[in-house]
Backbone as JSON Lines, residues from 0, in Angstrom:
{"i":0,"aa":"X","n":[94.79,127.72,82.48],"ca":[94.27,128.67,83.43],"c":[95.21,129.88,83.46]}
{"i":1,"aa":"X","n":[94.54,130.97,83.34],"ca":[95.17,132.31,83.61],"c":[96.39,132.27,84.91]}
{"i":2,"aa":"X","n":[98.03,132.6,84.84],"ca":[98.65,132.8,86.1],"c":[98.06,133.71,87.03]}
{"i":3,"aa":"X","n":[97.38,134.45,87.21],"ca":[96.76,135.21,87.93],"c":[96.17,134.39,89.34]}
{"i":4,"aa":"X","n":[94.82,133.89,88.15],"ca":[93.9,132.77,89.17],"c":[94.97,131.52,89.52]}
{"i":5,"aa":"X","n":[95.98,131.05,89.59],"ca":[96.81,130.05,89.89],"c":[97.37,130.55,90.91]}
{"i":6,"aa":"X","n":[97.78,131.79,91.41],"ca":[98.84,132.51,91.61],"c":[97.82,132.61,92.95]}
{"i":7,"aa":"X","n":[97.02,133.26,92.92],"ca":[95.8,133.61,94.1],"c":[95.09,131.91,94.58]}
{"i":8,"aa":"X","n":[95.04,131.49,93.54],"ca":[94.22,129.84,94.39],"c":[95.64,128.76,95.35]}
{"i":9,"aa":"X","n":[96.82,129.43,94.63],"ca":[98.17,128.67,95.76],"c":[97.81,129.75,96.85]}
{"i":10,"aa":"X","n":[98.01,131.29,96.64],"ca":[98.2,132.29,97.98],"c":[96.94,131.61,99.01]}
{"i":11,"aa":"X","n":[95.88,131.47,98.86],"ca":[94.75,131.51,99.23],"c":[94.67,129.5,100.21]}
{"i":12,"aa":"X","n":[95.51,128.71,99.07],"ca":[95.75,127.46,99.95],"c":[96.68,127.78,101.18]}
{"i":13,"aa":"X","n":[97.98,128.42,101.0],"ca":[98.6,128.58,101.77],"c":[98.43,129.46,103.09]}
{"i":14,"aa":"X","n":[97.33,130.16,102.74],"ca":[96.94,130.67,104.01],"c":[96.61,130.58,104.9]}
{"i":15,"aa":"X","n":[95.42,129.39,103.95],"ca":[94.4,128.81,104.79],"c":[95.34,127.02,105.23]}
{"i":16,"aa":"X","n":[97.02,127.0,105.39],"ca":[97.3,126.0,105.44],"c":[97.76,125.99,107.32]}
{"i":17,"aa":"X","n":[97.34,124.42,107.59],"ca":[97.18,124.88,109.29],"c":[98.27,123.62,109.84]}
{"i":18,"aa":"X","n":[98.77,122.58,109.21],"ca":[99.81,121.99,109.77],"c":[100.88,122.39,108.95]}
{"i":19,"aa":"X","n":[102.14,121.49,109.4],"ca":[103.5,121.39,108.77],"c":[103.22,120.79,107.45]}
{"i":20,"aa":"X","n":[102.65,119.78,107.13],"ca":[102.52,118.79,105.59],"c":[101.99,119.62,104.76]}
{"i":21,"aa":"X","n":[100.52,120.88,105.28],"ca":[99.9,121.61,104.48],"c":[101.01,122.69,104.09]}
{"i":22,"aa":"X","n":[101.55,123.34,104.71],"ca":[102.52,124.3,104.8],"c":[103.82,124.11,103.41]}
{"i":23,"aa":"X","n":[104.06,122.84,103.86],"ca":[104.94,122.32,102.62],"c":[104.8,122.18,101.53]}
{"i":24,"aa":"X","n":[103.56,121.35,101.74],"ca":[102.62,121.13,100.07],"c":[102.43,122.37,99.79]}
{"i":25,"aa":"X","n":[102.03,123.38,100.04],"ca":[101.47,124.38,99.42],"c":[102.86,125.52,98.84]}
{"i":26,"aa":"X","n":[104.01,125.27,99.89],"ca":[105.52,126.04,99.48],"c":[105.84,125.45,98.04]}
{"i":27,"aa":"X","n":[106.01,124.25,98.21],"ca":[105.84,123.25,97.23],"c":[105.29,123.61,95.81]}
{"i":28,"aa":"X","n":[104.23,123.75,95.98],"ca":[102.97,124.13,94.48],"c":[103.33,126.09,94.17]}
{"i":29,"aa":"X","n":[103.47,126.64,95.21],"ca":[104.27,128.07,94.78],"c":[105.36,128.09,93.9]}
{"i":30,"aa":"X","n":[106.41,127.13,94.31],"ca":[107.9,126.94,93.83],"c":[107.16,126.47,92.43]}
{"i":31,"aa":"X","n":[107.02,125.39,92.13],"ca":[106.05,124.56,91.02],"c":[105.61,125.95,90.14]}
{"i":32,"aa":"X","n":[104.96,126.7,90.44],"ca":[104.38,127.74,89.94],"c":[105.58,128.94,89.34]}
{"i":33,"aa":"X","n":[106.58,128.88,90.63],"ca":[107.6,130.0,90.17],"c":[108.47,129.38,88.67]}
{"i":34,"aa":"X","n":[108.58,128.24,88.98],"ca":[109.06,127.37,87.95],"c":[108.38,127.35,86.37]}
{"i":35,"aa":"X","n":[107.4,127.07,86.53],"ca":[106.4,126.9,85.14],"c":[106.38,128.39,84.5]}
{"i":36,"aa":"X","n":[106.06,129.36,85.5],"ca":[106.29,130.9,85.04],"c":[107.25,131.49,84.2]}
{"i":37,"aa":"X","n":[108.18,131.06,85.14],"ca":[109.59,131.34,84.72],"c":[109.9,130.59,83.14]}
{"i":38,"aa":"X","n":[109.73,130.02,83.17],"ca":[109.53,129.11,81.71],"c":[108.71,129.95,80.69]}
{"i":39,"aa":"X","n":[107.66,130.17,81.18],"ca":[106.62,130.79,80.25],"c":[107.4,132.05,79.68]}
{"i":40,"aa":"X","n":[107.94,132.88,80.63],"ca":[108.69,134.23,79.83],"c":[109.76,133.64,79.71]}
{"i":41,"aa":"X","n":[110.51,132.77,79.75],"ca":[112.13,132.61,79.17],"c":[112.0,132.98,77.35]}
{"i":42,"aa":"X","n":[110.68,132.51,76.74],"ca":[110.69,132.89,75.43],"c":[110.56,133.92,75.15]}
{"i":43,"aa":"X","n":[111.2,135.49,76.36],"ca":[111.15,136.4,75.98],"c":[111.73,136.81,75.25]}
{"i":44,"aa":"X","n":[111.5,137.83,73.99],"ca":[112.7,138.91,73.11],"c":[114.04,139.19,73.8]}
{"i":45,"aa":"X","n":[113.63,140.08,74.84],"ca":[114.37,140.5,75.56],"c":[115.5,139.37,76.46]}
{"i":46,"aa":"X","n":[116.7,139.79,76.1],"ca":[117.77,138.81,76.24],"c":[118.05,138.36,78.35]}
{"i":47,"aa":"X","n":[117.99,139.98,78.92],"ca":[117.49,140.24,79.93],"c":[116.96,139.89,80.7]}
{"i":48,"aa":"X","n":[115.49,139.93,80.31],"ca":[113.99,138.84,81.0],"c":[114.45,137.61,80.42]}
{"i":49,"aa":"X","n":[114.94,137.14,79.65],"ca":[114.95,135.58,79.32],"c":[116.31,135.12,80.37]}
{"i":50,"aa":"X","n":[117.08,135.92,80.52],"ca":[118.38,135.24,81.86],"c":[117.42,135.14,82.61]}
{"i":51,"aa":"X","n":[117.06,136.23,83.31],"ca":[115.89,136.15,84.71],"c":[115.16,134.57,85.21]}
{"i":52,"aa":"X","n":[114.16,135.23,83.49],"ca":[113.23,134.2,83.84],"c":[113.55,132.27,83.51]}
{"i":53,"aa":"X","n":[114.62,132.47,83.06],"ca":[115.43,131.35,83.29],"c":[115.99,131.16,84.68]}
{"i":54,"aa":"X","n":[116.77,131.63,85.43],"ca":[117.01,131.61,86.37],"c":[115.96,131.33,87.58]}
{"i":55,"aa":"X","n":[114.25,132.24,87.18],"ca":[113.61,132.34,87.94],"c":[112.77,130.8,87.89]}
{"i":56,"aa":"X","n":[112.84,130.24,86.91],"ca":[112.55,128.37,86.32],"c":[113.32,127.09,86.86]}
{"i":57,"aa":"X","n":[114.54,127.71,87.23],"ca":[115.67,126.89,87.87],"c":[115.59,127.15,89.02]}
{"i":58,"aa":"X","n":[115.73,128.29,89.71],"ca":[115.13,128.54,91.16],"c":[114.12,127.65,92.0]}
{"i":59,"aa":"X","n":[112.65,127.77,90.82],"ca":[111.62,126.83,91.42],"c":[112.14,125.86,91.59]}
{"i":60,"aa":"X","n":[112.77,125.29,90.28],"ca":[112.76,123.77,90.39],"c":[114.14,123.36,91.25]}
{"i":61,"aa":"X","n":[114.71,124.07,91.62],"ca":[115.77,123.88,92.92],"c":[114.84,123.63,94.04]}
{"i":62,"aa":"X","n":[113.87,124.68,94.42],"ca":[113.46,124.49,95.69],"c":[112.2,123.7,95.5]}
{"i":63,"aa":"X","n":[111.59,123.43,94.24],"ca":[111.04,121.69,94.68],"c":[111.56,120.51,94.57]}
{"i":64,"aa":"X","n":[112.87,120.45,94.67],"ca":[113.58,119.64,94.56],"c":[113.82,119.47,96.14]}
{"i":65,"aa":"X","n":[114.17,120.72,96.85],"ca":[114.65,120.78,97.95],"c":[113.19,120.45,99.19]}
{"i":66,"aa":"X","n":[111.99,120.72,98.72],"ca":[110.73,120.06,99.32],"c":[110.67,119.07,99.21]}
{"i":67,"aa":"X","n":[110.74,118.37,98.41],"ca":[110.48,117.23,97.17],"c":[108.85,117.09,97.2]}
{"i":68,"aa":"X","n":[108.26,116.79,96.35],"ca":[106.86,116.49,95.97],"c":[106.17,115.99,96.79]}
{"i":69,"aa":"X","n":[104.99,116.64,97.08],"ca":[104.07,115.82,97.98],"c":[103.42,114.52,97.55]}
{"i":70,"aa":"X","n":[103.23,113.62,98.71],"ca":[103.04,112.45,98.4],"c":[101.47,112.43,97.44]}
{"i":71,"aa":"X","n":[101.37,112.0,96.61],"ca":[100.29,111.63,95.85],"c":[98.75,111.85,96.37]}
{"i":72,"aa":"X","n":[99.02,111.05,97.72],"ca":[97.59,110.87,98.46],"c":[97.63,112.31,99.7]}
{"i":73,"aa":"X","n":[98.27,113.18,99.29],"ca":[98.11,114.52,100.13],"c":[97.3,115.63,99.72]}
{"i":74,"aa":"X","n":[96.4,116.1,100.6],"ca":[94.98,116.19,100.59],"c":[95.4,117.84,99.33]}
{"i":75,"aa":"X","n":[96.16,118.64,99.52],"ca":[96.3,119.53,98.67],"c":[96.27,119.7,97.32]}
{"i":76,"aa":"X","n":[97.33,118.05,96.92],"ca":[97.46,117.31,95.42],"c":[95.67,117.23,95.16]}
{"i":77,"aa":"X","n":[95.16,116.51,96.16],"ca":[94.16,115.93,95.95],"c":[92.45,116.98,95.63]}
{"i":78,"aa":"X","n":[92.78,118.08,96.25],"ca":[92.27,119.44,96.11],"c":[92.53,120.05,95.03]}
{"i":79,"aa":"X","n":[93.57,120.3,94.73],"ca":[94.05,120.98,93.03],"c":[93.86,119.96,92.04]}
{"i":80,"aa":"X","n":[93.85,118.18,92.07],"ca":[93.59,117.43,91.47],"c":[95.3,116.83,90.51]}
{"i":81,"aa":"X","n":[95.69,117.99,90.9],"ca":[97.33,117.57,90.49],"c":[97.9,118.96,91.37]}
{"i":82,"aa":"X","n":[99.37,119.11,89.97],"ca":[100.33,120.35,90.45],"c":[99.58,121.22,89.68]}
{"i":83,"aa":"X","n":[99.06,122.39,90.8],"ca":[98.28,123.82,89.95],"c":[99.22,124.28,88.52]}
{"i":84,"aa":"X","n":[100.28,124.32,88.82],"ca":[101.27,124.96,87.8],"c":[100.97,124.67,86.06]}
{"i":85,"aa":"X","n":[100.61,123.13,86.51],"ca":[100.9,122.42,85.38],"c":[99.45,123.13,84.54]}
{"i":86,"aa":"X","n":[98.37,123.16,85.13],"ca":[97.35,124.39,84.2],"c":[97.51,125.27,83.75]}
{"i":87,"aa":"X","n":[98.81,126.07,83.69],"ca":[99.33,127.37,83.31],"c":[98.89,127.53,81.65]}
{"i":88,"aa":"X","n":[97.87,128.38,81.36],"ca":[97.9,128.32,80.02],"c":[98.24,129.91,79.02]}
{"i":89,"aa":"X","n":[98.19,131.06,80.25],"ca":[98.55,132.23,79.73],"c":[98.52,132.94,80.9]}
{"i":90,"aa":"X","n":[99.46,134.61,80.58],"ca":[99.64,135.43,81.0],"c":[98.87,136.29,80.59]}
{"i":91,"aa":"X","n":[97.46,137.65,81.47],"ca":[97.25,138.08,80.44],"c":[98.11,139.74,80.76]}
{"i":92,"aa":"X","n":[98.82,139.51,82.34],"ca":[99.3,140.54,82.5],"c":[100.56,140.69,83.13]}
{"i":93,"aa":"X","n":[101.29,140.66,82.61],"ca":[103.07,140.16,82.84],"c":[103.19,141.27,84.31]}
{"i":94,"aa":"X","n":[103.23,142.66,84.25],"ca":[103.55,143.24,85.44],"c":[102.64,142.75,86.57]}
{"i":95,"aa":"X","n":[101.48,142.6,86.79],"ca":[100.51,142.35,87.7],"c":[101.51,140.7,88.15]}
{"i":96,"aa":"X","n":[101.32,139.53,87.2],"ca":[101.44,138.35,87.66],"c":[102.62,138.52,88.32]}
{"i":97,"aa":"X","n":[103.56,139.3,87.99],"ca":[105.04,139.02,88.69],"c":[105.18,139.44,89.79]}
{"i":98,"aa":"X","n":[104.2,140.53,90.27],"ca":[104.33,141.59,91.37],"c":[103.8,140.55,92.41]}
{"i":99,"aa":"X","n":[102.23,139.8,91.75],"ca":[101.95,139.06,92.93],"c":[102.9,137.67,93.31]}
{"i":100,"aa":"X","n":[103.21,137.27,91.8],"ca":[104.29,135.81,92.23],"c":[105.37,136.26,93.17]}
{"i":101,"aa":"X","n":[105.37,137.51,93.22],"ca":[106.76,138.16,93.77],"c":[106.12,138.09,95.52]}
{"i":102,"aa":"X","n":[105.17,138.64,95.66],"ca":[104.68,138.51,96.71],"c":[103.8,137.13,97.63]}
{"i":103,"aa":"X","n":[103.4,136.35,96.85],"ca":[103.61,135.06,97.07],"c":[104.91,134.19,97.82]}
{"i":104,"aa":"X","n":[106.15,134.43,96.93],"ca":[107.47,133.69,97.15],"c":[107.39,134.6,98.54]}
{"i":105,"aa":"X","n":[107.26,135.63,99.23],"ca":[108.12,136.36,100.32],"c":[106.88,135.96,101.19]}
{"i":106,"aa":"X","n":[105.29,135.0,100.99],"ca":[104.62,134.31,102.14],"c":[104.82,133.11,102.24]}
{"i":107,"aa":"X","n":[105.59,132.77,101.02],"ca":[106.3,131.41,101.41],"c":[107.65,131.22,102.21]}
{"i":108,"aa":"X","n":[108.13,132.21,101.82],"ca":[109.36,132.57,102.31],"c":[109.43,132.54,104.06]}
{"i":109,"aa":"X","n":[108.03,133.6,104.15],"ca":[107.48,133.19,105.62],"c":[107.18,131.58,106.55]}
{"i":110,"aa":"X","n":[106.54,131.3,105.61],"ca":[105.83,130.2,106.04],"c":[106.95,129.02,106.29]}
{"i":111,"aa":"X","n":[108.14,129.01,105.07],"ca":[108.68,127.86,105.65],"c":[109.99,128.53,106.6]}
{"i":112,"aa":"X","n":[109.94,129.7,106.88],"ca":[110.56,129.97,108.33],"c":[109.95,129.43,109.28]}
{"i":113,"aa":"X","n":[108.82,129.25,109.79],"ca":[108.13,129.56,110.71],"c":[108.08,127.55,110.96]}
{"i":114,"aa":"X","n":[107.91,127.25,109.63],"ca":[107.93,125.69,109.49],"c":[109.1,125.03,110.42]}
{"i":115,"aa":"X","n":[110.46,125.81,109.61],"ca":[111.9,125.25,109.95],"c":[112.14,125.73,111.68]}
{"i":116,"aa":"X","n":[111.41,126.39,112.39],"ca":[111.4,126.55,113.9],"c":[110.67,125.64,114.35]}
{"i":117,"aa":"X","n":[109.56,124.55,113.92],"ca":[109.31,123.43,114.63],"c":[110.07,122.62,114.0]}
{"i":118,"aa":"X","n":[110.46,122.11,112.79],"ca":[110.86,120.68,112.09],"c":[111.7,120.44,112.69]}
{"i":119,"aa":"X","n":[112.0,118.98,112.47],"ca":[113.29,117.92,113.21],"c":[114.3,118.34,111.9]}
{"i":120,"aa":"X","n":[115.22,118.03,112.31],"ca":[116.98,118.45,111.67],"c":[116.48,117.88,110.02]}
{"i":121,"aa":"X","n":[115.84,117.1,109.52],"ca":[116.19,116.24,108.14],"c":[114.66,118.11,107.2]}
{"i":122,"aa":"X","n":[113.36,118.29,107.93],"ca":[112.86,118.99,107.48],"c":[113.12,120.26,107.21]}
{"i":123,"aa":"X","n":[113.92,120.73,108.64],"ca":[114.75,121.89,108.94],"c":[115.15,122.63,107.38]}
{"i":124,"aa":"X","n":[116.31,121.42,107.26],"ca":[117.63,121.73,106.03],"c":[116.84,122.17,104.83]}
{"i":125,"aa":"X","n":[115.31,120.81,104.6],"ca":[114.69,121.22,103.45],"c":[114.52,122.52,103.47]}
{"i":126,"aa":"X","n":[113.58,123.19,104.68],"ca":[112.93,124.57,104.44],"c":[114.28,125.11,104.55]}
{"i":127,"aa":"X","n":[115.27,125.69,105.45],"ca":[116.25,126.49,104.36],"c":[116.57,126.36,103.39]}
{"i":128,"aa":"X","n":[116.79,125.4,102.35],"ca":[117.41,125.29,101.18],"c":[116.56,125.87,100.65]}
{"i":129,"aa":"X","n":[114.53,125.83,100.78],"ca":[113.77,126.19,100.18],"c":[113.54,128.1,100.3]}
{"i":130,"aa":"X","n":[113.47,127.87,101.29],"ca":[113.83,129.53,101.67],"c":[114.68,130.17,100.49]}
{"i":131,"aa":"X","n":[115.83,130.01,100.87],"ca":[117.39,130.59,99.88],"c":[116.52,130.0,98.46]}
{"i":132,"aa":"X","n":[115.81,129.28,97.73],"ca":[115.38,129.51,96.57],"c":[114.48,130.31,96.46]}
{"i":133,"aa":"X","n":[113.47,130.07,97.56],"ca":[112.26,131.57,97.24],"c":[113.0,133.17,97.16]}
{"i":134,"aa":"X","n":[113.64,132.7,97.78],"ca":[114.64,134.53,97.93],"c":[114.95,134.44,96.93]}
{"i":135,"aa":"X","n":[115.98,133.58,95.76],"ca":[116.41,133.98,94.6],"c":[115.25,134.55,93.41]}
{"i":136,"aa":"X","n":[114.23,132.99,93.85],"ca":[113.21,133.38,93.25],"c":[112.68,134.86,93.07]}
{"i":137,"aa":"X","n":[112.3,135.28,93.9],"ca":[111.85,137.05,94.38],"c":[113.07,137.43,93.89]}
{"i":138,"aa":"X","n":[114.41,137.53,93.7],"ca":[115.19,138.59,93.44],"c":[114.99,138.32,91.8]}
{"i":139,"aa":"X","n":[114.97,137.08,91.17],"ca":[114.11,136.89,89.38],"c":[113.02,138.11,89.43]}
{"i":140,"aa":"X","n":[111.99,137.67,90.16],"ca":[111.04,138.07,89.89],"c":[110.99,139.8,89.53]}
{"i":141,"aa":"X","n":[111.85,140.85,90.79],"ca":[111.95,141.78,90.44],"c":[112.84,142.37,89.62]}
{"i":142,"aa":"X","n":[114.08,141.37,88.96],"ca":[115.16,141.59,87.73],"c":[114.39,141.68,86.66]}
{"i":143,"aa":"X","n":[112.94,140.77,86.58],"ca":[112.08,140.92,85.21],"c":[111.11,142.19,85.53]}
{"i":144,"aa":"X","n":[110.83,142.77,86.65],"ca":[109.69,144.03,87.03],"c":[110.5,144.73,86.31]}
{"i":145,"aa":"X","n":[112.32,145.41,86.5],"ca":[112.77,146.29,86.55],"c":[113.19,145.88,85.0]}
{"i":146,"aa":"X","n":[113.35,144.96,84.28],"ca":[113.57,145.09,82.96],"c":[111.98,145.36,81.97]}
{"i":147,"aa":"X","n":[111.07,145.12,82.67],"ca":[109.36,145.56,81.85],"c":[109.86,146.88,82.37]}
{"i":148,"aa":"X","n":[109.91,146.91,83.2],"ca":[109.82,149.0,83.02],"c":[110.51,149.42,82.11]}
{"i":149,"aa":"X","n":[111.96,149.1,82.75],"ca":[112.69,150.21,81.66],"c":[112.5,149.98,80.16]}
{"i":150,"aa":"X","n":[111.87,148.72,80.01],"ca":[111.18,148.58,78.34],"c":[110.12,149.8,78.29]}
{"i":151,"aa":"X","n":[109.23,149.22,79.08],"ca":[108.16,150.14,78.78],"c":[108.52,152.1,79.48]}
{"i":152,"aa":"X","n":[109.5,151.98,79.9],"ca":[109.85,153.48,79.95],"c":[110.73,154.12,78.49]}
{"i":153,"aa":"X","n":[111.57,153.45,78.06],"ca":[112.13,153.21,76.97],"c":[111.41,153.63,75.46]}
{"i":154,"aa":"X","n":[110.07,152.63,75.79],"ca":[109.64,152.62,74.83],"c":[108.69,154.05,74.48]}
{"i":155,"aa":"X","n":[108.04,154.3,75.64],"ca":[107.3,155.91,75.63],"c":[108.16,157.01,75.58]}
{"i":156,"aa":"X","n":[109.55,156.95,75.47],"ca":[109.82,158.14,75.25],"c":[110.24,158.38,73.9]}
């Protein structure tokens, strides 16, 4: 599946997510997503975007580590039919997907604030730890915006 439509069918779960478990699962399948992405361009040329998007692959998988996986029988898994990520089959537009993954991580970023002001002390820790990865995440995301430009500024002149 195109990152695009992956990218919009997580934004679009998470919006529409109305407890704490949905909230998670769905931070969860973003990170998952920032992760698989990040992978996808690490085989970039560019030495640059490949730190990034390495970094931006390790990021995810820090902060689903720091969620940890939703349980099997959770209705979101059970809606996507697995982890959305794992459908990733192309990019067809590297600036577009990053701008929105970029903007994604900063409603997750939201969401598990808003999470970590109700959770008990053990959920709390998760959503900060997860937080501080979506933020790194987003700071990947725009280290690879600002290295496509100056390629593609580079390259037109």
């Amino acid at each position: 599946m195109e990152a695009m439509r992956l990218i919009e069918a997580t934004r679009s779960a998470l919006t529409r997510s109305q407890t704490v478990q949905d909230i998670v699962a769905e931070a969860w399948q973003a990170q998952a997503l920032a992760e698989v992405i990040g992978g996808y361009f690490a085989g970039s040329a560019s030495p640059v975007t490949r730190w990034e998007a390495e970094g931006l692959s390790e990021a995810g998988g820090r902060a689903c580590g720091a969620l940890r996986r939703p349980a099997s029988g959770h209705t979101t898994l059970q809606r996507g039919g697995a982890i959305r990520a794992s459908q990733l089959t192309e990019v067809r537009d590297p600036q577009r997907v990053l701008l929105a993954l970029g903007v994604l991580l900063g409603d997750v970023g939201i969401a598990l604030v808003e999470v970590a002001c109700v959770a008990d002390e053990g959920l709390y820790w998760q959503c900060v730890e997860a937080v501080d990865a979506a933020d790194e995440s987003r700071d990947r995301v725009f280290g690879m915006l600002r290295e496509f430009s100056t390629h593609r500024a580079g390259g037109a002149a």
